[in-house]
N, C-alpha and C positions, 0 to 999 in steps of 0.2 A: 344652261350652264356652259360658260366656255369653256371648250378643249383643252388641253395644256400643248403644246406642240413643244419638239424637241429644240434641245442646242444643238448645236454643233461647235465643237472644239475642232479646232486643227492648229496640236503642238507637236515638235518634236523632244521637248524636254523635259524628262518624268516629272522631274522636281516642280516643274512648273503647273504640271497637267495635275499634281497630288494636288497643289495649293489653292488650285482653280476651282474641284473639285471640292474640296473641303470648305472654300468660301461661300462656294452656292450650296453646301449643307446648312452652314451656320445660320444661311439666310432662309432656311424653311424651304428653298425653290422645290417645286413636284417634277417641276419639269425635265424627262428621261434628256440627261446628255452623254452623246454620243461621239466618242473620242477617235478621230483619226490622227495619226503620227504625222505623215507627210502629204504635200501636197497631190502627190498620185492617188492618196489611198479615200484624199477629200473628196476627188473629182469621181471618184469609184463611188462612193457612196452618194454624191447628189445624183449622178446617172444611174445608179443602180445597177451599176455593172459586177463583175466582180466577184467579191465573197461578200459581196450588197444587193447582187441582181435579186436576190428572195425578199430582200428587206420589205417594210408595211411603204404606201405611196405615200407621199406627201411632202414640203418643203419644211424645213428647217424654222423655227421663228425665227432664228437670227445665227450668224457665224460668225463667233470668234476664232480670228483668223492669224497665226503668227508669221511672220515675212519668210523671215530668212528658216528655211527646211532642205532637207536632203530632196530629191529627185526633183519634186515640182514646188519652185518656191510659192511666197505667198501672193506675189505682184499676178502670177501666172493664173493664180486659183481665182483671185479678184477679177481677171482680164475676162476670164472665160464665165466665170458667172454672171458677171454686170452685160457681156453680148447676148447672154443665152434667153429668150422670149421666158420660159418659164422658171427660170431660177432669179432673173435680173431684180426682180424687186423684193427676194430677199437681206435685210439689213444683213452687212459684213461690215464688225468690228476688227481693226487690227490691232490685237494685241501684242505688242515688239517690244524689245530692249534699243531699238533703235530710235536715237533723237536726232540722227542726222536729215537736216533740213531738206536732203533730197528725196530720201526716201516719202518723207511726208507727202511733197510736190505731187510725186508720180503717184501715190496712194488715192489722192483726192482725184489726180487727171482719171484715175482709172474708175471712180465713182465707188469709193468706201466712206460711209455715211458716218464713222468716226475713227481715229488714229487715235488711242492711247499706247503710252510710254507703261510699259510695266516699272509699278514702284520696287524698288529694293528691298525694305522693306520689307518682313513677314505682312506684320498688322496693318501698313498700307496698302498692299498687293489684295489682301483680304478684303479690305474696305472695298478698290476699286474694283473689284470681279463681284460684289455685294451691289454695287450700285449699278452695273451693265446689266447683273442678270435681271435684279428688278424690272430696270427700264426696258429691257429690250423684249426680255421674254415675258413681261407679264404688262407693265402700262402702256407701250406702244402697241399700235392699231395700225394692222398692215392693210392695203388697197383688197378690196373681199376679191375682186375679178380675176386676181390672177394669183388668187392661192388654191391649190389643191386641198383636199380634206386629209387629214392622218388618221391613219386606221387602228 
């Protein structure tokens, strides 16, 4: 049987993080997601630094990521994940309110494997976090060689 491996959220906006949540309820996900606020508190929990250094081992299935955050934005968390040998090939979703065409540019130069536009929307924003968690944490198939196991 396969494991379920976590989410990882990283929002700073309750409202947003309630809705996120309650989507991937609707959707049956088993999968524990694990919510950080800001970009510092993201990088603390993939290094296990922190009030994470205890946390169980293992990578993320996937990170929904929002750009724009207090201390460490989102471009920042992408930047250092995507160099980092054992985080890099976890999938990072960015989930944003932003459709300006630059930030998209720079999303992809930085190697985020999808840029979605949060819908407005209740029942669309539900839809679209119904369709990421599926896809990401349950039918995509990451590379076996450079995932750790979760405990």
């Amino acid at each position: 049987m396969k494991q379920l491996k976590r989410i990882l959220l990283v929002e700073d906006n309750q409202n947003d993080i309630e809705m996120t949540l309650e989507a991937l309820s609707e959707y049956n996900l088993a999968n524990e997601i694990v919510v950080t606020r800001d970009g510092a508190e993201a990088l603390d929990y993939l290094y296990r630094r922190g009030t994470f250094k205890l946390r169980s081992e293992g990578n993320p299935a996937v990170i929904l990521l929002d750009l724009k955050m207090p201390k460490v934005d989102g471009f920042e968390v992408l930047k250092q994940v995507k160099a980092d040998d054992n985080l890099k090939n976890i999938p990072v979703v960015l989930l944003t309110s932003s459709k300006e065409e630059k930030d998209l540019i720079e999303s992809y130069r930085l190697g985020t494997n999808a840029y979605v536009v949060k819908p407005v929307g209740f029942k669309d924003f539900v839809e679209a976090i119904k369709c990421l968690g599926a896809f990401w944490a349950v039918l995509n198939e990451p590379p076996v060689g450079n995932q750790r196991k979760e405990k």
